[in-house]
C-alpha positions as a printed Julia matrix, in Angstrom:
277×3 Matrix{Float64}:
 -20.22    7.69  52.9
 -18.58    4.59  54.56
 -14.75    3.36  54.45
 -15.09    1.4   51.41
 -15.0     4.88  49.05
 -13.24    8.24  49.77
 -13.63   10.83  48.18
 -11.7    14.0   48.43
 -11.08   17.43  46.42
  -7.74   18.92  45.26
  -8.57   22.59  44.08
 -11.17   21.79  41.08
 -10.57   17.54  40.83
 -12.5    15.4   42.93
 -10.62   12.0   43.59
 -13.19    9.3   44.25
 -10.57    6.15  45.33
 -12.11    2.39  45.62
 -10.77    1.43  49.05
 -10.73   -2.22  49.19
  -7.05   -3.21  48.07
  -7.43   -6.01  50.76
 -10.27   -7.61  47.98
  -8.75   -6.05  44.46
 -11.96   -3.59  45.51
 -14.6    -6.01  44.24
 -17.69   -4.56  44.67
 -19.68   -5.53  47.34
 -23.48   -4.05  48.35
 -21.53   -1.9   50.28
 -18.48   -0.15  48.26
 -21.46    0.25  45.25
 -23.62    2.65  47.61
 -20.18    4.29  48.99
 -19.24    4.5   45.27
 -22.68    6.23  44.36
 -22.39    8.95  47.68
 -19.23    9.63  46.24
 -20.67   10.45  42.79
 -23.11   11.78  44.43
 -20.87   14.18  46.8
 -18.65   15.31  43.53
 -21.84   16.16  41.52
 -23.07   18.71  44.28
 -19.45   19.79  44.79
 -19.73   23.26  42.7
 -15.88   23.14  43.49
 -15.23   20.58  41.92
 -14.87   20.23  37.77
 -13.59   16.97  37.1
 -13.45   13.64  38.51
 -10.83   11.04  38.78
 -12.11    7.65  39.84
  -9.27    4.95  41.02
  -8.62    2.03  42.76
  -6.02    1.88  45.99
  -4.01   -0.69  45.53
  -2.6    -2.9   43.06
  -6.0    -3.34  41.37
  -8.49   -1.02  40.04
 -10.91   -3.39  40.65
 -11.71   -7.14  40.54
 -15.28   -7.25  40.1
 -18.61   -7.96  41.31
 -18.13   -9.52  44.97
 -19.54  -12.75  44.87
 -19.36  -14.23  47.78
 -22.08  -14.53  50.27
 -20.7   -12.17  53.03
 -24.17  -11.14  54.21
 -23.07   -7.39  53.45
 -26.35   -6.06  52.87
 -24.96   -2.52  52.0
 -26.0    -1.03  55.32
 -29.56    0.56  56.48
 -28.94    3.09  52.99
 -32.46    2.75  51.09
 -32.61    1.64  47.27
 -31.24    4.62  45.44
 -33.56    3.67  42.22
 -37.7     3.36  42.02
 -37.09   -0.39  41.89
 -38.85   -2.33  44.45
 -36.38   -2.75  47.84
 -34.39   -6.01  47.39
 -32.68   -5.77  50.71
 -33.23   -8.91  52.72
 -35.19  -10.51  49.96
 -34.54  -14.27  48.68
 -32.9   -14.83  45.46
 -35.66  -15.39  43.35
 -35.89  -14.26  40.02
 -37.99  -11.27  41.27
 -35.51  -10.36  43.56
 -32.45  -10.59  41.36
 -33.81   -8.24  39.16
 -34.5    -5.63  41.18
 -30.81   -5.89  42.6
 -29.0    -6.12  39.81
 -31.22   -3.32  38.21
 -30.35   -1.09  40.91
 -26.39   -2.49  41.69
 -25.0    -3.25  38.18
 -27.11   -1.52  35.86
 -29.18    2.16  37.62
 -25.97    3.29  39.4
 -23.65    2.78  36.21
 -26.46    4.79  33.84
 -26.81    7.25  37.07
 -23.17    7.81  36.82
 -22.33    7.79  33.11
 -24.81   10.67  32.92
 -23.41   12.67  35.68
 -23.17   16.09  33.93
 -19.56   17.07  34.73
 -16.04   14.74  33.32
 -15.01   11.95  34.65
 -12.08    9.83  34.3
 -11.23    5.97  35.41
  -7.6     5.81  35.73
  -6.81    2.39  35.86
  -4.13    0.19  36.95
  -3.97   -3.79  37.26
  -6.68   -5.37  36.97
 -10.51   -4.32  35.65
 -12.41   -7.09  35.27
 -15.92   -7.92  34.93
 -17.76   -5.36  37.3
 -14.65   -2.97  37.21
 -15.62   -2.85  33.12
 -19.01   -1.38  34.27
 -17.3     1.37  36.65
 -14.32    2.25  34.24
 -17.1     2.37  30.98
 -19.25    4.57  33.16
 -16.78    7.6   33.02
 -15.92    9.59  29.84
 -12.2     8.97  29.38
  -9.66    6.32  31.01
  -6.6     5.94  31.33
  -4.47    3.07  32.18
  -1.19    2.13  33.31
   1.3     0.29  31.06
   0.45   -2.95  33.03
  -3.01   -2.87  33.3
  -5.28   -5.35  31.47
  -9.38   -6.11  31.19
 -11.83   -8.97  31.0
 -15.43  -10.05  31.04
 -14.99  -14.2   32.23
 -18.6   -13.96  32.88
 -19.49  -16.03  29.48
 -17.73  -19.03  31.54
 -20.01  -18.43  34.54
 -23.53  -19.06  32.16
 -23.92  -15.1   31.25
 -23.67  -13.5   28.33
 -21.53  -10.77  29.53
 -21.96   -8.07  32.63
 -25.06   -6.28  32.98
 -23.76   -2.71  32.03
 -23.27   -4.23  28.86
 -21.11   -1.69  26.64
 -18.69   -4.08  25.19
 -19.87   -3.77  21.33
 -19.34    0.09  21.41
 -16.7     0.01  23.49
 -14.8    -2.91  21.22
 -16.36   -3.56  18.16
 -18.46   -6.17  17.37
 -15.68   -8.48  15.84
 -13.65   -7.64  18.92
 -16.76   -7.6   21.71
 -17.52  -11.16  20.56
 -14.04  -12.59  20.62
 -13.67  -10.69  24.34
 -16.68  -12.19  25.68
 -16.23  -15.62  24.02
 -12.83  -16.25  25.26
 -12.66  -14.31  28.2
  -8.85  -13.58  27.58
  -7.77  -10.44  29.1
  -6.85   -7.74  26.85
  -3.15   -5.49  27.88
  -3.42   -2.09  28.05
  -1.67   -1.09  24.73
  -3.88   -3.46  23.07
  -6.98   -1.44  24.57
  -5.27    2.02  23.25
  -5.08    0.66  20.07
  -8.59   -0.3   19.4
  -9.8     3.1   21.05
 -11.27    1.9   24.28
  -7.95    3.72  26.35
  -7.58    7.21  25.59
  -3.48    6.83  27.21
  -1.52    4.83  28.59
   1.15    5.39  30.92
   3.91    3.52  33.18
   2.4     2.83  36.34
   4.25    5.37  38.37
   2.82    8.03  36.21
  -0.77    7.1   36.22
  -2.21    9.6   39.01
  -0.05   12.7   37.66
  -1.36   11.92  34.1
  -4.77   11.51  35.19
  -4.41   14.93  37.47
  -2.81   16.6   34.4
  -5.42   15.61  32.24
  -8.21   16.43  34.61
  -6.77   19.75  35.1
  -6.3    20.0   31.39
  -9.93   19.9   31.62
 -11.23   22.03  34.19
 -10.24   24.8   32.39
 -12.7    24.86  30.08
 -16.35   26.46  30.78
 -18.37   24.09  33.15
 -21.68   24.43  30.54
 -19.91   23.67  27.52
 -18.75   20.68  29.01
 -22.16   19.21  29.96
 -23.56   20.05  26.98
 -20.93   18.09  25.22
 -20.85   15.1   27.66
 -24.56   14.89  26.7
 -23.92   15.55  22.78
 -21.85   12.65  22.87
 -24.01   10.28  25.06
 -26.86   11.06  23.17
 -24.89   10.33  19.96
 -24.17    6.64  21.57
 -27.64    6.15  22.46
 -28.56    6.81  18.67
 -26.39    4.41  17.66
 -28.08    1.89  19.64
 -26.07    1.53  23.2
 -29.0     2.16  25.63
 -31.45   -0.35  23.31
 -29.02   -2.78  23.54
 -28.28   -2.73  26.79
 -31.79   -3.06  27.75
 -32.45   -6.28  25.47
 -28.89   -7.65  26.89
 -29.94   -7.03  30.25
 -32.69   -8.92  29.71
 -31.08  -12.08  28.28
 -28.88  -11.91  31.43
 -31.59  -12.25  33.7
 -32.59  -14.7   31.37
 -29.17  -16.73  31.9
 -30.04  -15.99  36.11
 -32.92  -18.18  35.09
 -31.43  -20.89  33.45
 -28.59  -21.5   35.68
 -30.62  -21.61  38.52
 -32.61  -23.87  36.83
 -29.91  -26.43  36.21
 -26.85  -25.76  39.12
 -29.09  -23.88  42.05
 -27.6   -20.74  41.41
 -27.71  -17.58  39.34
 -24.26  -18.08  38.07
 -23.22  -21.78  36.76
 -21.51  -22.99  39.07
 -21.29  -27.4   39.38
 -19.24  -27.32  42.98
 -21.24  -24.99  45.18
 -18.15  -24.35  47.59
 -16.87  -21.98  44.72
 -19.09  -19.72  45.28
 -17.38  -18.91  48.66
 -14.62  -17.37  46.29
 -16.38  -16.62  43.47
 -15.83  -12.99  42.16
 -17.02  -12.06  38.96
C-alpha cells in the first residue's frame, strides 16, 4: 500500500493509521485505495484479531478531498464490478460509478469485514470521516472530539454511506443533517453512537485495551456475531435505505450541476480549490 495508510500489527491488533495530518487526512483517490489494502492486509492477517483504525494527527479525518488535485489514486484498478471511472469526465455516468466504488463499495466492503474493528477517534470526523468511523463496529473518541455531515449546505442530502438515522435517530439524524452543527463527543456517548470516551492522551491505550479485551475471545464466535448484528441492521432497514439515499444523492449531483456547473453547489467556483467535504 502507498504512504497515505500504514498499517502495522502489535501481537493480535492490527493498527491501520490515516497518514495525512498535513490535510486533517481527507480522503483523496489515493488514501481510499491505501485505506482498502490496509483492510485488505488485516483481513488476510490470520495474526491479527482486531483492528484499530486512527487518524495521525490532530484529526481523525476531515473528509472527502475535494479539491481537484488530479490524484487519480495511482495505476490500482477499480476494486468493485463497477465500470472503471479513472480518467473519465464528470458526467453523471461517471460520478456514479466513482462514488459507488469510493464512498459507498469500500465502506460496505469494510463494515462487513468478518473480524472487529474499532475507529478511535480524535478531533475532527466530518463528512467522509462519518463513513470510515460508521464502517467499524465500535468507536471510541477522545474527550475533544466532535462530528458533522455540512454536506446538506453543499446541495446533498447527506454523505453517501448514509447511516445517520441508525446511527442517531431519526429526530436526531434530521436535526444533524439540517443544521450541520457538529455534535461533542459526550453528546455522541450519550445518544449511543460512541461506545467511550476518553481524554485525548488516553485514546490509543483505551482503544488497545479494548481491542485486546477483544481478541480474547474465539475468532468464529466473533464473526458470527459481527454478522448477527449487521444482519439485524439490515432488517431494520439500513442497507434499503442507503440504497434509495444513495440514489437521491446522485440525484442532488444532478441538480447542482444543473444549476452551479458542479456536483456540489457551489456559486464561486474558486471554492472548490478548498473545498473538502
Amino acid at each position: 500500500m502507498g504512504d497515505t495508510v500504514l498499517y502495522e500489527r502489535r501481537d493480535e491488533i492490527g493498527f491501520i493509521t490515516l497518514n495525512r495530518p498535513e490535510a486533517a487526512n481527507a480522503q483523496n483517490r489515493r488514501l481510499t485505495y491505501d485505506l482498502d489494502e490496509a483492510f485488505t492486509a488485516f483481513a488476510r492477517d490470520d495474526e491479527a484479531r482486531v483492528a484499530v483504525l486512527r487518524g495521525a494527527g490532530k484529526h481523525f479525518s476531515a473528509g472527502h478531498d475535494t479539491r481537484p488535485s488530479g490524484d487519480d489514486g495511482g495505476e490500482r484498478r477499480p476494486v468493485t464490478l463497477w465500470w472503471d471511472h479513472r480518467g473519465k469526465e464528470i458526467t453523471g455516468e461517471g460520478l456514479l460509478a466513482f462514488e459507488e466504488e469510493l464512498y459507498l463499495g469500500m465502506c460496505r466492503r469494510w463494515r462487513e469485514l468478518p473480524k472487529p474493528t474499532i475507529a478511535a477517534v480524535a478531533g475532527a470526523c466530518i463528512g467522509g470521516g462519518l463513513s470510515l468511523a460508521w464502517s467499524c463496529d465500535l468507536i471510541l473518541a477522545s474527550d475533544d472530539a466532535f462530528f458533522a455531515d455540512p454536506v446538506v449546505s453543499m446541495g446533498c442530502p447527506g454523505i453517501e454511506f448514509f447511516c445517520h438515522p441508525w446511527v442517531l435517530g431519526p429526530r436526531l439524524a434530521k436535526e444533524f443533517l439540517y443544521t450541520g452543527e457538529r455534535m461533542p463527543a459526550q453528546r455522541a456517548y450519550e445518544i449511543g453512537m460512541v461506545n467511550r470516551v476518553v481524554p485525548r492522551a488516553e485514546l490509543d491505550a483505551a482503544a488497545t485495551a479494548l481491542a485486546t479485551r477483544i481478541a480474547e475471545r474465539p475468532r468464529y464466535a466473533l464473526a458470527l456475531t459481527k454478522k448477527a448484528v449487521n444482519a439485524c441492521e439490515d432488517e431494520m432497514g439500513l442497507r434499503s435505505g442507503m440504497e434509495t439515499s444513495f440514489a437521491l444523492h446522485q440525484l442532488s449531483h444532478a441538480h447542482n450541476t444543473n444549476i452551479s456547473g458542479f456536483p456540489v453547489l457551489v456559486t464561486d467556483p474558486a471554492k472548490l480549490k478548498t473545498a473538502s467535504q
